[in-house]
C-alpha positions in Angstrom: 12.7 -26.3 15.2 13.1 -22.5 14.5 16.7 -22.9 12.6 15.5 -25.8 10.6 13.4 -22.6 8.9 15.5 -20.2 9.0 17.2 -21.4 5.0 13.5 -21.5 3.6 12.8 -18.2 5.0 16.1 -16.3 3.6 15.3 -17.9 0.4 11.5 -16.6 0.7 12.7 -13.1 2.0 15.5 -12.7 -1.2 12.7 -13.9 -3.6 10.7 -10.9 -2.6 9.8 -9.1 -5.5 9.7 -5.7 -3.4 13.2 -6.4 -2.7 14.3 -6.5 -5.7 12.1 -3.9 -7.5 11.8 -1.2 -4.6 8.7 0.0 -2.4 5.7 1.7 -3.7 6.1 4.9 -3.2 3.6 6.1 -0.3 3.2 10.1 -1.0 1.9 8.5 -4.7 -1.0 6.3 -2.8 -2.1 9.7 -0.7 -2.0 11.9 -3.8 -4.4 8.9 -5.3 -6.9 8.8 -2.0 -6.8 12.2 -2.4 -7.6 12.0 -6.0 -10.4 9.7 -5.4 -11.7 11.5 -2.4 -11.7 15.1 -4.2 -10.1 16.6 -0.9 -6.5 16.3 0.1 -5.5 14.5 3.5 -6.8 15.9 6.9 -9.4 18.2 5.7 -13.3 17.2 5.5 -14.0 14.4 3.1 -10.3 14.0 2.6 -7.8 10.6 4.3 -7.4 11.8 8.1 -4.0 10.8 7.7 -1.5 10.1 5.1 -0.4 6.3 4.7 2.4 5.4 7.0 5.5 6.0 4.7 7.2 3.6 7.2 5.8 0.8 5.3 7.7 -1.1 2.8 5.0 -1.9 0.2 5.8 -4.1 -2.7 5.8 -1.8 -6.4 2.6 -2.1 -8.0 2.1 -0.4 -11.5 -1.6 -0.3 -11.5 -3.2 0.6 -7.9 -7.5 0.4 -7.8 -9.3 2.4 -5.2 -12.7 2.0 -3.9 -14.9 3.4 -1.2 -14.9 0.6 1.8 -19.2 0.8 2.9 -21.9 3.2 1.3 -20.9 5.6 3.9 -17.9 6.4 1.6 -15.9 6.5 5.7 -12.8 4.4 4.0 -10.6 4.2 1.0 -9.7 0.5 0.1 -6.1 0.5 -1.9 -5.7 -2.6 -3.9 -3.0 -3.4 -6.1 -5.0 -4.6 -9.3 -1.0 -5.7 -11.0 0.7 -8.3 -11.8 
Protein backbone atom coordinates (compact mmCIF):
# COMPACT_ATOMS: atom_id res chain seq x y z
CA UNK A 1 0.00 0.00 0.00
CA UNK A 2 2.85 2.33 1.17
CA UNK A 3 5.09 1.81 -2.29
CA UNK A 4 2.13 2.33 -4.44
CA UNK A 5 2.83 6.15 -2.91
CA UNK A 6 6.02 6.36 -2.83
CA UNK A 7 6.17 7.82 -7.08
CA UNK A 8 3.39 10.55 -6.14
CA UNK A 9 5.29 11.49 -3.19
CA UNK A 10 8.89 11.95 -4.97
CA UNK A 11 7.01 13.86 -7.58
CA UNK A 12 5.26 15.99 -4.73
CA UNK A 13 8.71 16.36 -2.76
CA UNK A 14 10.80 17.59 -6.30
CA UNK A 15 7.84 19.97 -6.98
CA UNK A 16 8.56 21.71 -3.79
CA UNK A 17 9.10 25.14 -4.46
CA UNK A 18 11.47 25.43 -1.31
CA UNK A 19 13.49 22.96 -3.04
CA UNK A 20 14.06 24.54 -5.80
CA UNK A 21 14.26 28.22 -4.56
CA UNK A 22 16.13 27.65 -1.07
CA UNK A 23 14.90 28.13 2.69
CA UNK A 24 13.86 31.39 4.16
CA UNK A 25 16.47 32.49 5.86
CA UNK A 26 15.62 32.17 9.82
CA UNK A 27 18.15 34.95 11.38
CA UNK A 28 15.92 37.37 8.76
CA UNK A 29 12.44 36.26 10.59
CA UNK A 30 14.18 37.00 14.26
CA UNK A 31 15.66 40.34 13.10
CA UNK A 32 11.73 40.94 11.85
CA UNK A 33 10.07 39.74 15.43
CA UNK A 34 12.52 41.76 16.78
CA UNK A 35 11.62 44.60 14.62
CA UNK A 36 8.03 44.28 15.41
CA UNK A 37 8.51 43.64 19.08
CA UNK A 38 10.98 46.84 19.54
CA UNK A 39 13.36 44.45 21.74
CA UNK A 40 15.74 41.91 20.42
CA UNK A 41 15.31 38.06 21.28
CA UNK A 42 15.52 36.97 25.08
CA UNK A 43 15.26 40.24 26.73
CA UNK A 44 11.81 41.73 28.18
CA UNK A 45 9.25 42.21 25.49
CA UNK A 46 11.48 40.66 23.03
CA UNK A 47 10.99 36.55 21.18
CA UNK A 48 12.29 34.22 24.18
CA UNK A 49 14.03 32.45 21.62
CA UNK A 50 15.18 32.75 18.20
CA UNK A 51 13.21 30.56 15.45
CA UNK A 52 14.69 27.14 15.14
CA UNK A 53 17.16 27.63 12.23
CA UNK A 54 16.76 23.83 11.89
CA UNK A 55 13.80 24.43 9.90
CA UNK A 56 13.62 24.33 6.25
CA UNK A 57 11.01 27.09 5.49
CA UNK A 58 9.93 27.62 2.04
CA UNK A 59 11.34 31.41 0.50
CA UNK A 60 8.79 33.87 0.96
CA UNK A 61 9.51 37.54 -0.38
CA UNK A 62 6.97 39.36 1.60
CA UNK A 63 6.55 37.99 5.42
CA UNK A 64 3.41 39.80 7.65
CA UNK A 65 3.69 39.76 11.38
CA UNK A 66 1.08 40.28 13.87
CA UNK A 67 0.60 40.02 17.65
CA UNK A 68 -1.26 36.49 18.34
CA UNK A 69 -4.04 37.80 21.45
CA UNK A 70 -4.34 41.46 23.02
CA UNK A 71 -1.80 40.36 25.47
CA UNK A 72 0.76 41.01 22.64
CA UNK A 73 2.49 37.20 24.48
CA UNK A 74 3.09 35.89 20.63
CA UNK A 75 4.30 36.91 17.25
CA UNK A 76 2.32 35.21 14.34
CA UNK A 77 4.79 34.98 11.10
CA UNK A 78 2.74 34.62 8.01
CA UNK A 79 3.95 34.49 4.65
CA UNK A 80 1.62 37.18 2.86
CA UNK A 81 3.58 35.97 -0.93
CA UNK A 82 2.96 34.32 -3.64
Amino acid sequence: MIRAHLPTLALLLLATPALAAGFQDTAGLDRAVAAFAGHPVGEEGGARAPVDSRLKLAQCPTVALSWRTPAHDAVVITCSGP
